[in-house]
N, C-alpha and C positions, 0 to 999 in steps of 0.2 A: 662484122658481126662480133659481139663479148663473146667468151667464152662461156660455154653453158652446159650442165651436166645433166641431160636429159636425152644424150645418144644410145649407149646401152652399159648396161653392168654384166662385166665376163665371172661366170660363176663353173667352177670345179663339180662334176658331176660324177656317179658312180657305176651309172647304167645309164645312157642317151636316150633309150626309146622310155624308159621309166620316165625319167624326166621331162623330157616333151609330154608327154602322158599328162603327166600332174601339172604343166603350166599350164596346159590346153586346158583342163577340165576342170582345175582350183581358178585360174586368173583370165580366161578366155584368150591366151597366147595363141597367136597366129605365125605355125611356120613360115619365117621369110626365106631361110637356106635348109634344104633336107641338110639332115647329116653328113658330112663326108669328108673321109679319112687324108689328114693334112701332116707334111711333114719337109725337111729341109728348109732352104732361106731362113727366114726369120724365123721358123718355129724351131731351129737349130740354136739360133743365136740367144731366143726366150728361155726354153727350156732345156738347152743341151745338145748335143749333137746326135744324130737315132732318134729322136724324140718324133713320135707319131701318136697325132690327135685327131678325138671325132671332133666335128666342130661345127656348131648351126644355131642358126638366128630367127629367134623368134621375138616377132614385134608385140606390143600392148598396144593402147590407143597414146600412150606417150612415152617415151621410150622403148626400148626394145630389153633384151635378155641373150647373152652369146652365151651358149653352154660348151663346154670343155670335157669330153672324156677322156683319159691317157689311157693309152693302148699302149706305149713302148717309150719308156718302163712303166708298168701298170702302179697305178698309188691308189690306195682309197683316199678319200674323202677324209681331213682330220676332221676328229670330233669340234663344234665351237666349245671358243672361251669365251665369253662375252668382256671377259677384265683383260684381254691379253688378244684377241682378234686384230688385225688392221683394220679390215671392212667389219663392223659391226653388224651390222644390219642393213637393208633395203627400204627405203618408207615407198610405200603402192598408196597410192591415193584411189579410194571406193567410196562406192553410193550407200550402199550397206554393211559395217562392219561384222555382223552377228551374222548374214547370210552370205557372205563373204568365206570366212572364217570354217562354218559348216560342207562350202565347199571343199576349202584348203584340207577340212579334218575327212572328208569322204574319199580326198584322192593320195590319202596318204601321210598327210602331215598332220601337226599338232599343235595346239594353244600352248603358248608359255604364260600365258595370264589370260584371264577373261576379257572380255570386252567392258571396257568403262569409258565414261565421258574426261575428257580431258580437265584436269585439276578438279576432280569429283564433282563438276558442277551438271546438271543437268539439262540446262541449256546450250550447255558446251557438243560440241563434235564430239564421236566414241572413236575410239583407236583400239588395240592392241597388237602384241606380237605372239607370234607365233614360228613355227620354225616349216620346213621343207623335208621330205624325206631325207635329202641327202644332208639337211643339218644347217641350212643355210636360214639364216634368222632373217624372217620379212615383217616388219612393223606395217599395218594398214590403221588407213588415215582415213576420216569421213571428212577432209577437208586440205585445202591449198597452202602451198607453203606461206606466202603472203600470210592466212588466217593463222597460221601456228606461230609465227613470228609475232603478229599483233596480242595472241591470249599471253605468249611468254612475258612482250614485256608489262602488260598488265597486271599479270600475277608477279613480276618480278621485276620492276622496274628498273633497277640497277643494270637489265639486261640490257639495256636501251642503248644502240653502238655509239651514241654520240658523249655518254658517258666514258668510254671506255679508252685509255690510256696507254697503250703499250708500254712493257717495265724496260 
C-alpha cells in the first residue's frame, strides 16, 4: 500500500469533554477511544519525562481526529498564526458547506470568512474556513481532492506538476 494521509490528525485540546462535545455535534464524530489518562514509554519520550495525557479517538466517515489534553504539565492551547503555524489548517470534506459551518458556529466555533464558491465562480463547489474552539483552523470543502486539484490547475495552469521543475 502508498503511503496515504487519511489515518488521523493529532490535535492539542484545552478541555477533552468540550471537545468531543463540539466534534460530535459540529462534524458527526464518532468516539472510537473514551478518554483516558496516558503517560510513560513513549509519551515520555514525545513530550517529556512526567508527561501525562488525555487522549481519544474519534472517527469521521474518513479519517479519524486523536485529541490531546495535557494534564502534567498543564499548557493551553497556543493561540494560531496562520503565517507561522506548521499545521495550518485541516480540509473536512462536506455535502453542505453553509449548513455545515452553522453547525461548527452553534457548537462553539467560528467562521473566519464566509462561505464562497471556489475562484468566485458559481458553479464551482463552496468552501470556507473557520476555526474550533480551541483555535484549530478547519477549512471545509463541498468537494474531493481530485476536484480541487483539477479547478487549480485550470485557474492556474502553470500549476500543472508536469510543468514543474525543481531548482
Amino acid at each position: 500500500m502508498s503511503p496515504r494521509v487519511d489515518h488521523h490528525v493529532a490535535l492539542r485540546v484545552s478541555d477533552m469533554d468540550a471537545a468531543i462535545r463540539f466534534w460530535t455535534e459540529a462534524l458527526d464524530a464518532r468516539v472510537a477511544t473514551a478518554p483516558v489518562l496516558r503517560g510513560g514509554g513513549y509519551f515520555d519520550a514525545m513530550f517529556g519525562p512526567g508527561a501525562r495525557v488525555k487522549v481519544a479517538h474519534l472517527v469521521l466517515d474518513g479519517g479519524s481526529v486523536e485529541l490531546f489534553e495535557f494534564v502534567e504539565p498543564r499548557r493551553a492551547v497556543p493561540p494560531s498564526d496562520q503565517t507561522g503555524d506548521g499545521l495550518m489548517h485541516v480540509g473536512v470534506r462536506v455535502d453542505d458547506a453553509p449548513a455545515t459551518l452553522r453547525r461548527i458556529q452553534a457548537a462553539g466555533g467560528r467562521a473566519i470568512m464566509p462561505v464562497s464558491h471556489m475562484q468566485d465562480r458559481p458553479e464551482n463547489p463552496r468552501f470556507c474556513y473557520c476555526v474550533t474552539p480551541d483555535g484549530h483552523v478547519i477549512e471545509l470543502l463541498e468537494c474531493d481532492h481530485p476536484q480541487i486539484v483539477r479547478q487549480i490547475i485550470e485557474a492556474i495552469p502553470e500549476a500543472a506538476p508536469e510543468r514543474y521543475t525543481p531548482a
